[in-house]
C-alpha positions in Angstrom: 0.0 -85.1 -3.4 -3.2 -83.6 -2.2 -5.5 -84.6 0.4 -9.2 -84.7 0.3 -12.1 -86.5 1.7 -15.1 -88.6 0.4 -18.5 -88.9 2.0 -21.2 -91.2 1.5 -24.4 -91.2 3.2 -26.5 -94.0 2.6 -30.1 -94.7 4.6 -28.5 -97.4 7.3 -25.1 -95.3 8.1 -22.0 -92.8 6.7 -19.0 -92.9 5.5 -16.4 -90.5 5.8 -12.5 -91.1 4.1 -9.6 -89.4 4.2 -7.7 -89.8 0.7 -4.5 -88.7 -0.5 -4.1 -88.8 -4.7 -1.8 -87.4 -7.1 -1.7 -83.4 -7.7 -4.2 -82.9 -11.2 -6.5 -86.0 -10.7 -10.2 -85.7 -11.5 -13.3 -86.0 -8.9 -14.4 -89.4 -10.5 -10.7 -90.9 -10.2 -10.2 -89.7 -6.4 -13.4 -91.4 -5.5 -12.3 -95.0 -7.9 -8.8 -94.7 -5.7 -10.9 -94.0 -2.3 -11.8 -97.4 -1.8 -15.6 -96.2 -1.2 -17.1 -98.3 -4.0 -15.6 -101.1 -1.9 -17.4 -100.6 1.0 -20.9 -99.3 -0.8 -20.3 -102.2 -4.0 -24.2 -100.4 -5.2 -22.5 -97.1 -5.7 -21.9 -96.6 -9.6 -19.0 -94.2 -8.8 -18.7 -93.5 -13.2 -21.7 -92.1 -13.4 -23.0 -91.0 -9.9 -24.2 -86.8 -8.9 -21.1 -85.1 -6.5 -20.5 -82.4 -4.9 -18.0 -80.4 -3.4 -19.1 -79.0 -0.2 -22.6 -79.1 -1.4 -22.4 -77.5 -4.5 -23.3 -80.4 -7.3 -19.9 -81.1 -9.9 -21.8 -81.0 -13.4 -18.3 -82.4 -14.7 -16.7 -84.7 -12.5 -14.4 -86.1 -14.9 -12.8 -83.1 -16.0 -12.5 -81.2 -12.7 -9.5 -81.6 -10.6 -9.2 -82.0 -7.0 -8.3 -79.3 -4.5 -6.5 -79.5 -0.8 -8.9 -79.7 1.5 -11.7 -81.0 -0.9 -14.8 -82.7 0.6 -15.9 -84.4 -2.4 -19.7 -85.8 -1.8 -21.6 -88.7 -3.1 -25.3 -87.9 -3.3 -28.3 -90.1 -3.5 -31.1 -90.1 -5.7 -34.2 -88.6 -4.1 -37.0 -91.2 -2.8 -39.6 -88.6 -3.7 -40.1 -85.3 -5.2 -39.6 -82.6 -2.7 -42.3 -80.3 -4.4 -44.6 -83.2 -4.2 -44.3 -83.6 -0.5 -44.9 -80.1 0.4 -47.9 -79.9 -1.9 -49.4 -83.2 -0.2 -48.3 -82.0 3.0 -50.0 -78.9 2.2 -53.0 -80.5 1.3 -53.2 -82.8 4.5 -52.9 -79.7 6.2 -56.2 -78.0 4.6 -58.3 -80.8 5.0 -57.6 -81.3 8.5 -58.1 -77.8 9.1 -61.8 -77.9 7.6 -62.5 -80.6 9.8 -61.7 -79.0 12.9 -64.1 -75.8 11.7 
């Protein structure tokens, strides 16, 4: 048996679980037997991104679990993060010619 957790933050709160599965099981099966898709019923566990201690799991249904693992849910972005910064950026300049 091996122990791992799931996380889950969503906009309104976090979740964090402690899970034991079977030695050999896959990301995508820990988080089905985690009960987390009970408690977030809009997660689609089958085909959402994870992680493991921030580093994204291209494969989650081939990798096995490890003691210890933190396996993450992530959420899609609201907005491009390039995006901001260039608007941000721009908001920035124009306020700056004002004030000259």
């Amino acid at each position: 048996m091996v122990e791992v957790e799931v996380v889950y933050a969503a906009i309104d709160r976090q979740v964090l679980l402690s899970v034991t599965v079977p030695s050999g099981t896959n990301i995508r099966a820990a988080l089905l037997q985690s009960g987390i898709g009970q408690i977030f019923p809009e997660l689609d566990l089958a085909g959402c991104p994870v992680g493991i201690f921030g580093k994204v799991i291209v494969d989650a249904d081939k990798r096995s679990v490890q003691p210890g693992d933190r396996i993450e849910i992530y959420r899609p972005l609201v907005a491009d993060p390039k995006e901001v910064r260039r608007l941000r950026a721009a908001k920035a300049a124009e306020a700056k010619a004002r004030n000259q």
